[in-house]
C-alpha positions as CSV (number, residue, x, y, z in Angstrom):
1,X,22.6,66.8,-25.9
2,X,20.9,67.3,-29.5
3,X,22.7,64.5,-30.6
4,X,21.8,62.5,-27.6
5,X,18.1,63.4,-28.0
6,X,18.4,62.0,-32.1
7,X,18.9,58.6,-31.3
8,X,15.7,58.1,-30.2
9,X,14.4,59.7,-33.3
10,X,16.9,57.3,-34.8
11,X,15.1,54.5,-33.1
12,X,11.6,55.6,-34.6
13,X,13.5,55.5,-38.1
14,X,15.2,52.1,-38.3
15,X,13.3,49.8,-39.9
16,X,13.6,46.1,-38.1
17,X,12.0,44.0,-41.2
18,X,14.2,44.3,-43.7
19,X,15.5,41.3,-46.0
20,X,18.5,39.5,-45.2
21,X,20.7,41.8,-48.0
22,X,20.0,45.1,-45.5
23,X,21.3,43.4,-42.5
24,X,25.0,45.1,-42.6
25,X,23.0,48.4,-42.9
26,X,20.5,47.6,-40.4
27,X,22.8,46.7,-38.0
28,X,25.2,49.7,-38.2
29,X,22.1,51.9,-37.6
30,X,21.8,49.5,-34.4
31,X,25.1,50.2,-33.3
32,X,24.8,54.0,-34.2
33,X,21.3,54.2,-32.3
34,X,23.1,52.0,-29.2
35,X,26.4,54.6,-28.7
36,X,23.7,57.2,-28.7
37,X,21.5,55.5,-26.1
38,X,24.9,54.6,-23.8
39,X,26.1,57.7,-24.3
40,X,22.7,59.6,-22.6
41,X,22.9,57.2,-20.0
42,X,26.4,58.4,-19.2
43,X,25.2,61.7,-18.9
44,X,22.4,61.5,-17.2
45,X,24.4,59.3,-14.6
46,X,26.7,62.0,-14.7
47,X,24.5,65.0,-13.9
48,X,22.7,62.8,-11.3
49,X,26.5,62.7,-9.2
50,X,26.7,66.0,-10.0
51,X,23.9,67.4,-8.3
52,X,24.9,65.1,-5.4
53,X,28.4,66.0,-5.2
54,X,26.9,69.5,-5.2
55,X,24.5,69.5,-2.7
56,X,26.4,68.1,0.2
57,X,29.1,71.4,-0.4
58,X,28.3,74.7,0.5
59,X,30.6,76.1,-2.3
60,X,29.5,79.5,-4.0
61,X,29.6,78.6,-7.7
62,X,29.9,81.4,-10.2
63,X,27.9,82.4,-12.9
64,X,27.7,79.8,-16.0
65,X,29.4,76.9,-14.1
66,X,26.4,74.9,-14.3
67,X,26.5,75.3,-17.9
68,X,30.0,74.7,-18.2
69,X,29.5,71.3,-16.3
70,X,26.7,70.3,-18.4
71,X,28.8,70.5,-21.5
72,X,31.6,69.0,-19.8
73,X,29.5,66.1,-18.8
74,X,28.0,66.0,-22.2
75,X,32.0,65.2,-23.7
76,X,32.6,62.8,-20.9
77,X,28.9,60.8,-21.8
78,X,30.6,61.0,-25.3
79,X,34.2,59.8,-24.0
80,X,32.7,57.2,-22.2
81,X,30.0,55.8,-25.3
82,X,33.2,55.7,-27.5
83,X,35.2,53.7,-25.0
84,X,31.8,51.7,-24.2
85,X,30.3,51.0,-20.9
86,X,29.0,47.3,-22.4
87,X,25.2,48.2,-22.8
88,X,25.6,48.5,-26.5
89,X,25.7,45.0,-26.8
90,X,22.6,44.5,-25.1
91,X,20.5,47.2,-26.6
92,X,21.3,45.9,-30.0
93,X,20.7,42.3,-28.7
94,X,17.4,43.7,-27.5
95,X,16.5,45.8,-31.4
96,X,17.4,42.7,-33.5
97,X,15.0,41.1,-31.7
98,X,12.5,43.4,-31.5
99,X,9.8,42.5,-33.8
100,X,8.4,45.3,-36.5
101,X,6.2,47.9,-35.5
102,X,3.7,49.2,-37.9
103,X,2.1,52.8,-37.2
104,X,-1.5,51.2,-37.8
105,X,-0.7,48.9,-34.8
106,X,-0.7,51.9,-32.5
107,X,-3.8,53.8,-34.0
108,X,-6.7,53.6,-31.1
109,X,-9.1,55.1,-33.2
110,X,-9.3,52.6,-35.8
């Protein structure tokens, strides 16, 4: 999940208004920043069954299971990211045409 929660630090850190000459490097940050972003969305569609699956069973569950789930559904997030479930094409569709955002743009107070 660490990993998971560093691509959207990633995100913060790409820079979209490079020259033409960082465009390779740009866009393999995208794709890095994308698998990352799939990959939570796995997991979090994971945990969400899950919790389903587990609340229409009256099954006693043992200490630490819910933690061993959690990291299994963390690997299968990954599994599936790897493998692709076809958003990383659109989420770097969508940051290359993101325009630049500059820290003063967000400032309220001036």
């Amino acid at each position: 999940m660490i990993n998971q929660l560093s691509a959207l630090s990633n995100l913060q850190s790409v820079e979209r208004g490079q020259p033409a000459e960082g465009t390779d490097k740009r866009h393999a940050e995208f794709k890095k920043v994308a698998k990352e972003m799939e990959s939570l969305f796995a997991y979090q569609l994971l945990k969400v069954m899950r919790e389903t699956a587990n609340s229409m069973t009256d099954d006693k569950k043992g200490n630490g299971y819910n933690t061993y789930m959690s990291l299994f559904d963390m690997e299968m997030s990954r599994v599936f990211a790897d493998r692709g479930l076809g958003l990383q094409d659109a989420i770097i569709n969508w940051l290359e045409r993101t325009p630049q955002i500059n820290k003063n743009d967000t400032d309220i107070n001036g």
